[in-house]
N, C-alpha and C positions, 0 to 999 in steps of 0.2 A: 781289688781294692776299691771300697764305696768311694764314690764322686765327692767333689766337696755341696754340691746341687741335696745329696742323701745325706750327707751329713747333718746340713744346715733342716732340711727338713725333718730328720732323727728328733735334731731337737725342739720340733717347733717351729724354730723362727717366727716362717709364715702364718702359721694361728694366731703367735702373738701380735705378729706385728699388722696384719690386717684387721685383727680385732680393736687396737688401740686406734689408727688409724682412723677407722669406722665411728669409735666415740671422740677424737679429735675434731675429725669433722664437725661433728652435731655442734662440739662447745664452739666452735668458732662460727656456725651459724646463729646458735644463740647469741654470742657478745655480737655480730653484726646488726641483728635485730635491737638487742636492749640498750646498745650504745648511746644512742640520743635519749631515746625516754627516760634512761637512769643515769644519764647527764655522767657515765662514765669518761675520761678523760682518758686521752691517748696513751699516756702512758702507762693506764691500765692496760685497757686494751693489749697493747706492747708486751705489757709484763704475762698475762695470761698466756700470748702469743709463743713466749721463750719458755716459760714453763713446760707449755706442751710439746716442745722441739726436745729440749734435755728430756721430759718424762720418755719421749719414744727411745732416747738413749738408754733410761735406766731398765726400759721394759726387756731391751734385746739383753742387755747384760744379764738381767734375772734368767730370763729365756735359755741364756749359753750356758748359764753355770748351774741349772736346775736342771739340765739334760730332757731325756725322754719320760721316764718318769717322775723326778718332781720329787722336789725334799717340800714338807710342811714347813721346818724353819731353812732361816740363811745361817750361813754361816760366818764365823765371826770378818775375815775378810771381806764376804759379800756385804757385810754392816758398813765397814770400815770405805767400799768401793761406794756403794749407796752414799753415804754420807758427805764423802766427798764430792761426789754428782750433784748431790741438792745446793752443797754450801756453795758453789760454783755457780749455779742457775741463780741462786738467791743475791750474790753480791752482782749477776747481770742483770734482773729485771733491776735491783737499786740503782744501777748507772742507766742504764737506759730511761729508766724511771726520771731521775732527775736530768735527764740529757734531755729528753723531749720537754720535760715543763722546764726548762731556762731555755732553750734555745729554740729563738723564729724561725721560719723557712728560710730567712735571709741570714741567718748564721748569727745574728744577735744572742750574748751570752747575757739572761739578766743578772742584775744583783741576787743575792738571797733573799734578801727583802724588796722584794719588786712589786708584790702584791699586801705592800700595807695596807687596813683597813681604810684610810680616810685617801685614797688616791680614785680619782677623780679623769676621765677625759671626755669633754665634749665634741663631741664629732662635729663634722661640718656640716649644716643646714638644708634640708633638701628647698630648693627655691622652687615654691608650685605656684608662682605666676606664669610660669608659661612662656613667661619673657625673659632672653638673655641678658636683655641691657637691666634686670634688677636685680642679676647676681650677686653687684656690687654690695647691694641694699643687704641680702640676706647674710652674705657673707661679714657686714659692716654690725648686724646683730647679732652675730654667734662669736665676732670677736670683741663684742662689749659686752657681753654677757662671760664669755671666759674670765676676762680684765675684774670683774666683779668678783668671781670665785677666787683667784689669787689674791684677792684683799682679804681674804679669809683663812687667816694663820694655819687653821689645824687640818685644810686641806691641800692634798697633795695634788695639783693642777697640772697633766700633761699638756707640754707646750702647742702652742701652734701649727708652728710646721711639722710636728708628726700628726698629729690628726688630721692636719686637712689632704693629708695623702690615704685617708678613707670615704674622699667624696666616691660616692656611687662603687662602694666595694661592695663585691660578692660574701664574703667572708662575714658568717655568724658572728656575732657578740664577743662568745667566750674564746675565739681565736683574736681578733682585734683586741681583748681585754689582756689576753698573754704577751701578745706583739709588742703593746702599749705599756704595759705592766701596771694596767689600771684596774681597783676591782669594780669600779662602777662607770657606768656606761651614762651620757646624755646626752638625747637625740634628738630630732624634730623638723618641724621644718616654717617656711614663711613665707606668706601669700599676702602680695597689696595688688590691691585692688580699685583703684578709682580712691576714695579718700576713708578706703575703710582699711585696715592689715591683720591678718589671724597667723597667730604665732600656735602652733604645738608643740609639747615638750612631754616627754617621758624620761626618766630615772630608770635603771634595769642594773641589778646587780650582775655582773656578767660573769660569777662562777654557776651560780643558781638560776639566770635567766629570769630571775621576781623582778617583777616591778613593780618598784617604790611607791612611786607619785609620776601622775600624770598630769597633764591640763590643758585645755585649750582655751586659748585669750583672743577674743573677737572687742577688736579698738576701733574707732574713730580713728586715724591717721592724724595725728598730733603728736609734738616733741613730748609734751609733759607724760601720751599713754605711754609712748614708746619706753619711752626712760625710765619709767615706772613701771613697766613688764618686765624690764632686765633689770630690774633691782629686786622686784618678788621673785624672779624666778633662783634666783644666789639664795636669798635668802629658802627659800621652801626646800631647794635644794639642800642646805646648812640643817634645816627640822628633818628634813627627809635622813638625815643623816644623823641624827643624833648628836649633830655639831654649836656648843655654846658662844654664840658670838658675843666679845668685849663689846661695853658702849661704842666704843671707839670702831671698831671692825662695821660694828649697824650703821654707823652713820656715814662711813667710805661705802660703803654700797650701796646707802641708797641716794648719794649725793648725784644729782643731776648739775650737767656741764654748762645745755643753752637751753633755751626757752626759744628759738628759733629755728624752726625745719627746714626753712631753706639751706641757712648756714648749715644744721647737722650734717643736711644731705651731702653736700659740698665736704665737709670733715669727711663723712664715709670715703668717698670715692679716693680722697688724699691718702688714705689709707689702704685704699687697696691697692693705688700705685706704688708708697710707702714699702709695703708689703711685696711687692711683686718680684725685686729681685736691686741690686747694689748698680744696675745699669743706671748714666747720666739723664738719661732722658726721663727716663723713670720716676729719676728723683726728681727734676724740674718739672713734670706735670704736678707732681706732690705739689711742691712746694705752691704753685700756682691755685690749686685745692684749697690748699689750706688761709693761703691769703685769701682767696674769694670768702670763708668761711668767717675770716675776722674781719671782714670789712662787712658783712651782713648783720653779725653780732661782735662789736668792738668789746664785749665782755667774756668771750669764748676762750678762758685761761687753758685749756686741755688743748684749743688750735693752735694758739700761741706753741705751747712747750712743744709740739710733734711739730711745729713749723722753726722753731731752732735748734731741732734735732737736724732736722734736714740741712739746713743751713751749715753746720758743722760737721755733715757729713759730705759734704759737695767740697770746704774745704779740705778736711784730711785724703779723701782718695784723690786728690791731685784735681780734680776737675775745675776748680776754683780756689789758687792760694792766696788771693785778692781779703789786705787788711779791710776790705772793706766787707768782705763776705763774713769775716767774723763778726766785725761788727752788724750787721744785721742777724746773727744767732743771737747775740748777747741783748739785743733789742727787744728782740720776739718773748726768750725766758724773763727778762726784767718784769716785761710787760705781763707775763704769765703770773708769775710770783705776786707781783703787786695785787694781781686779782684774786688770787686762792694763794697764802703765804706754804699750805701745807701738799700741796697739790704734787702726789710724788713723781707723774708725766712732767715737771716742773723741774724738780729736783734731778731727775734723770738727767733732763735734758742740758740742765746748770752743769754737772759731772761732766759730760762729753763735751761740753765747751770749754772746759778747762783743761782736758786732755788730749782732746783731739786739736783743739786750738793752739794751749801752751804747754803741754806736756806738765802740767800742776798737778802730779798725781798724789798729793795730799789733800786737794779740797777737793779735787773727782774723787776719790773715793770717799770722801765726808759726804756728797751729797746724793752719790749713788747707795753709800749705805742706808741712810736717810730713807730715800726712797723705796730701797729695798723693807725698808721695815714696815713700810704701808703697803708692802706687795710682795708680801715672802713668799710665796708661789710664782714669781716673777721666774723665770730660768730665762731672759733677756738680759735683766738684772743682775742674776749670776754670773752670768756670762762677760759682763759687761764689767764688772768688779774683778772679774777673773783677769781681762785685757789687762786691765788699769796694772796691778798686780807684774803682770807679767814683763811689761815696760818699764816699772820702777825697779825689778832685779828679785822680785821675791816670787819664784818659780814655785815654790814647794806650794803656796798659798795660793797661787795662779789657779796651780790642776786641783789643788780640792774645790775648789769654785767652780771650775770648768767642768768637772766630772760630776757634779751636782746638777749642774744647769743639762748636763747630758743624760743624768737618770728623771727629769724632769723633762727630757725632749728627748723620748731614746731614739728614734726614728728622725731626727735632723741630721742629714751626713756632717754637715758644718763643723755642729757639737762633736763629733766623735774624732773629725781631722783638725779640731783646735787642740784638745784633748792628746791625740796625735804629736800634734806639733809641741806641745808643750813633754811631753816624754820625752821628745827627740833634742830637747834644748837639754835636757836634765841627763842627757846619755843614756836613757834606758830605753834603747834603739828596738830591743823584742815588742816591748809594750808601744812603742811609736808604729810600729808594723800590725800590730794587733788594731791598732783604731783606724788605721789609713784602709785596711780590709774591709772593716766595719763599714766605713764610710763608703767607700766603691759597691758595698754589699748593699747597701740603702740607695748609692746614688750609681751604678755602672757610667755613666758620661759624665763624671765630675774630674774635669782633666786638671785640676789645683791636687788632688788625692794621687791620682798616676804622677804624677811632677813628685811630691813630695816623700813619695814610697821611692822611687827610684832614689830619689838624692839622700833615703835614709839610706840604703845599699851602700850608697861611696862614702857616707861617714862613718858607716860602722864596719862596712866590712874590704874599703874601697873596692869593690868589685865592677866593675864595668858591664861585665856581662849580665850580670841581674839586675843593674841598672837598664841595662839595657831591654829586656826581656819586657820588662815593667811599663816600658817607652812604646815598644811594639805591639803589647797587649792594647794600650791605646789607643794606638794605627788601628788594629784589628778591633777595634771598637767604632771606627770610623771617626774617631778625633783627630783634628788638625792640629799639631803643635807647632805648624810653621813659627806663628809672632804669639805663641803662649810665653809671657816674660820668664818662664822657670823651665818647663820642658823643652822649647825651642833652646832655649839656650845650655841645659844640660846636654840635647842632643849633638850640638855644636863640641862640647868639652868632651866629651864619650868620644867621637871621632878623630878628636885632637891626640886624646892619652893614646888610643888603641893605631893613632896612625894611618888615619883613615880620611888623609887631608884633602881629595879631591870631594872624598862625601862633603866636609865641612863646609868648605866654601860652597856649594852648590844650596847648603841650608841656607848659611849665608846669605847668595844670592835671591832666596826666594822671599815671600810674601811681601808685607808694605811698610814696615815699621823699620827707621834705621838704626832703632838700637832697643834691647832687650830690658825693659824699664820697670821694677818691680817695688816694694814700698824700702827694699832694704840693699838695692843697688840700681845704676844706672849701668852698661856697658852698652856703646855703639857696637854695632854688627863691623862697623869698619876695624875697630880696635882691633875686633878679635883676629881678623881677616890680615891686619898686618904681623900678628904674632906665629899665624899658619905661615906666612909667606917666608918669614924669617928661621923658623924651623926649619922650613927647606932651601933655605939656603938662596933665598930671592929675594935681594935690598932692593933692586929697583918697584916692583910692585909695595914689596912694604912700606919704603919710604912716601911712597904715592898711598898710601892705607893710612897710616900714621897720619899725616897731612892729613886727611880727611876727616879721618876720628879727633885732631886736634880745632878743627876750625866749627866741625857742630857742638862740641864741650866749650867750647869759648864761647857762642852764641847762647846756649842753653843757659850760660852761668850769667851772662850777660841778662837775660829774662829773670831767672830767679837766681839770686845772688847768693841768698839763702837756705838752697836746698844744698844740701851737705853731699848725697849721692854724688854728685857732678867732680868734687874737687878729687874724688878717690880715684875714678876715672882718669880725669885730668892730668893727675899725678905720673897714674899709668904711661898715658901717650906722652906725655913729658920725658919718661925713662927711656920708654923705645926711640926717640930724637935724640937722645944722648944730653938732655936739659937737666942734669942731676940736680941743682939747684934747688931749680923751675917745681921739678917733681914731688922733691921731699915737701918743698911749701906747700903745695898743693894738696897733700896727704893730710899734712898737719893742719891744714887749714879743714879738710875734712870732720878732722877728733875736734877740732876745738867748736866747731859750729854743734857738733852732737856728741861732746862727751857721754862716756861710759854710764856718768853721774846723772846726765839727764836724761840717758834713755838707753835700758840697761841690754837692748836685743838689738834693734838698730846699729848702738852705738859700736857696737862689738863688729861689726861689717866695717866699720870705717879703720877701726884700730887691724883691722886686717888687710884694708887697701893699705895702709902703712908700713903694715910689715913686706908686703911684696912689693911694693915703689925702694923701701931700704932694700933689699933682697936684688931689686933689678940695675940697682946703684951703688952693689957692693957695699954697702951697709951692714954687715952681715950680725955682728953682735949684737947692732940697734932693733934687729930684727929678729933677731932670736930671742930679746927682752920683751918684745910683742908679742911673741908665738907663747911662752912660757905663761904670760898674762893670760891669753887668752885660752889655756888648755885647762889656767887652773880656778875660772870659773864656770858655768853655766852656760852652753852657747854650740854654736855647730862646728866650730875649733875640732880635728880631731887627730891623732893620730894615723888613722887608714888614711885621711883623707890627703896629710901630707906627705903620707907613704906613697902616692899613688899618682896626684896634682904634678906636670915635668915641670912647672916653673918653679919650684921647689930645689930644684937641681942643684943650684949653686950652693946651698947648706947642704947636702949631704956628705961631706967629707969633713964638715966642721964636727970637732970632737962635742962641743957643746948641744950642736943641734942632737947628735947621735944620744947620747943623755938623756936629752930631752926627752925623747922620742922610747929609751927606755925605761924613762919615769913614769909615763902617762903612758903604755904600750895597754 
């Protein structure tokens, strides 16, 4: 009986298939050679690659059913098996095809239109003085020189912070141009020199690798060259492009701010600190920048407005709730306005003083619209209309804003875990996971992304353990969650539901912060430490917790009388003392300092301390009227989450809660 070894040889096989082989190879040395010179694109390459895998398929097929000697035609099945082989390879190379042109190395999925004609990203400036300390300087002209391009309607200007994470990359053009999803590229760099400065610049189409327009600008080191280099370079850029600018567009670009280089210089640097990152110190060197910068030129309307930006921003993240800190924002943009009425750094800055200052989110967003309209390539702007948005209750308008400002900055992890965040308020928890990835994928050590993925886990699926998994990937990333206001304190409640109350308290016990303090709750570490004790069944340590947790919420409320977090809290440790009263006022006085009506994401945390103070105080109807409120709008309200949360306890045999819980399941 022939071997199957004779068999396979009877028919060939081996002729054919080292013969194909043999010309497989050559073509794949060929596309390795003409890849860059015919500016073939990867998922050519790819698709060539799969072709010739299924063709050595269809070769053996032919091979087995042609036998030793060989029919001239196929027969009608061998047509029928053929065809089905090709259609098969055909719809792979199309997905693999478009799998490699939309998605980055870093898993980035772009839009379909990611590569519009008029999109635009200026890379960050190589600085060839040689000197570190003038980094400031080069980076202070390629980000007013961007600032120019997004005055310019019909182009589409990737943001900031995704380009300047191509300082000194390896990566060609037309890979940065897919990442970016820009089709044109501008580059250059900037040398000062004693009191002279050469700026170079090139345009390069980054599917073609053409360049446009180039130039080199050798100035006198003066405010007026300077200013006037970065207004010709937008503009050439805009001809280079075949882009018509309205009067209006020409005369915002080429509008110059000071006529004073000390001061400018002084601006720059405000901005790099500005720029640097949401830290306090950060912002008060800024601020300090920028006041040096108006006090050199008292007619510096652009240091003003970036100097009551800051100002209002020192106020809202807690660092400064001082009536007096706002009014110094509202002093700086007066002063800004009075000088340039039209000055959209102006108008920005007016917007966030009224939102971040007084939750006025009808004239913030009158004056960030405003603004945006003199900087419709802004995606700060977007972003910044998108917050306003999202605080007054209209989520839907939030995330088109947000997801703009995001395909305008697709490489800001920020953009993609606001984006994020705002799916997650909207319950469409898959798409909330999808950007919190994105975001980790751009940023691996952004522990706000690890917090926020896990706590989508417990509201969509309460699950614990993938919350938890998400928490540990963290660890394993060498993040500290000790005193992170969100992850420190998820990991505390993970230990709590799963029973794991010696881990709790020892979180508890550890880092420096005595209570987990974030923009949308306050809770003392001791609060929580008296509700472990009491789980197990230990009054004497709990009551010695409670105590504790109630004398630093009295103190805290005593400071800012104002801040609404504290009384939700407050309420809490009120119910575990057995202060029913005491509690419920304390709750309610929570809602009413930050109703729902003034502040639509916020406020929805405080109407939820309520319903657990009524909840801890046998309140239970009152508080089932709370849960229902808050299921049936927009918010982190969820069903898993109160399937899952034990303080919950006391309603689960109420037929209403049950209901509840089957309405919204």
């Amino acid at each position: 009986m022939p071997s199957l070894f004779q068999r396979l040889k009877e028919r060939k096989l081996f002729q054919w298939s080292l013969a194909y082989l043999a010309g497989a190879w050559l073509v794949f040395q060929g596309i390795e050679v003409l890849a860059e010179p015919w500016n073939l694109s990867e998922a050519i390459q790819r698709g060539v690659h799969v072709s010739l895998a299924v063709g050595f398929l269809v070769a053996l097929v032919l091979a087995w059913y042609h036998g030793e000697k060989g029919r001239q035609r196929a027969s009608g099945v061998e047509l029928l098996i053929l065809a089905g082989i090709l259609i098969i390879a055909g719809v792979a190379v199309a997905t693999l095809g478009r799998g490699v042109q939309q998605r980055s190395a870093d898993g980035y999925e772009a839009p379909p239109s990611a590569l519009e004609q008029m999109s635009i990203a200026a890379l960050p400036f190589v600085n060839r003085s040689g000197q570190k300390e003038d980094e400031y300087f080069t980076d202070g002209v390629h980000d007013e020189i961007l600032t120019r391009l997004t005055k310019i309607g019909s182009l589409s200007v990737r943001g900031r912070t995704s380009v300047m994470q191509y300082r000194d990359s390896p990566k060609n053009l037309r890979q940065i141009g897919q990442e970016l999803h820009a089709r044109y590229i501008l580059e250059g760099g900037v040398q000062r020199a004693g009191g002279t400065v050469r700026i170079n610049l090139q345009l390069i189409d980054a599917e073609s690798d053409e360049h446009l327009w180039a130039e080199i600008y050798d100035r006198q080191l003066t405010v007026e060259n300077l200013l006037a280099v970065q207004s010709e370079v937008a503009l050439r850029v805009a001809d280079a492009l075949n882009v018509a600018l309205t009067e209006d567009e020409t005369e915002r670009v080429a509008t110059n701010p000071t006529d004073n280089l000390e001061a400018y210089d002084y601006y720059l640097r405000g901005l790099e600190f500005m720029e640097r990152s949401y830290d306090e110190r950060d912002m008060r060197i800024a601020v300090e920048m920028f006041e040096s910068a108006t006090q050199l030129d008292p007619s510096f309307a652009l240091a003003y407005a970036k100097l009551s930006e800051l100002h209002s921003q020192l106020y809202w993240f807690y660092f400064d709730r001082s009536q007096e800190r706002l009014q110094q924002a509202r002093r700086a943009v007066d002063r800004s306005l009075n000088l340039e009425p039209d000055l959209p750094e102006a108008h920005e800055a007016l917007g966030y003083y009224y939102y971040w200052g007084h939750l006025d989110y009808e004239r913030a967003l009158q004056h960030l619209e405003l603004a945006l309209s003199r900087q419709p390539g802004n995606s700060s702007l977007l972003a910044g209309i998108g917050f306003v948005q999202r605080r007054s209750g209209d989520f839907q308008g939030a995330l088109t804003h947000l997801e703009e400002a995001a395909k305008l900055d697709p490489r800001d992890p920020l953009r993609q875990y606001e984006v994020g965040v705002t799916h997650q308020l909207l319950r469409d928890y898959p798409e909330a996971e999808r950007h919190f990835d994105r975001a980790l994928a751009l940023a691996p050590d952004m522990m706000d992304s690890y917090a926020m993925k896990a706590w989508n886990y417990i509201i969509w699926e309460g699950s614990t353990s993938k919350a938890r998994a998400v928490l540990e990937e963290a660890a394993g990333m060498g993040l500290d969650s000790v005193d992170h206001p969100v992850a420190g304190y998820l990991w505390v409640i993970l230990d709590v539901w799963d029973g794991h109350y010696e881990a709790a308290l020892t979180r508890l016990s550890s880092g420096s912060s005595e209570a987990f303090s974030f923009q949308t709750y306050y809770v003392p570490k001791a609060l929580l430490a008296a509700g472990i004790y009491a789980d197990r069944n230990e009054p004497l340590p709990a009551l010695q917790q409670i105590g504790a947790a109630v004398a630093l919420l009295e103190a805290e409320v005593q400071k800012a009388p104002e801040d609404s977090r504290l009384y939700g809290a407050l309420g809490m440790a009120y119910a575990g003392m057995g202060r029913a009263e005491d509690a419920i006022r304390a709750g309610e006085k929570g809602v009413d300092l930050l109703p729902v009506s003034k502040e639509a994401w916020r406020g929805l945390w405080r109407v939820a301390d309520l319903a657990r103070i009524l909840t801890m105080t046998g309140q239970y109807d009152d508080a089932i009227d709370r849960i229902e409120f808050l299921l049936s709008v927009p918010g982190n309200m969820s069903v898993a989450w109160l399937r899952a949360d034990s303080s919950w306890d006391p309603l689960r045999d109420n037929p209403r809660f049950q209901a509840l819980l089957e309405k919204y399941e």
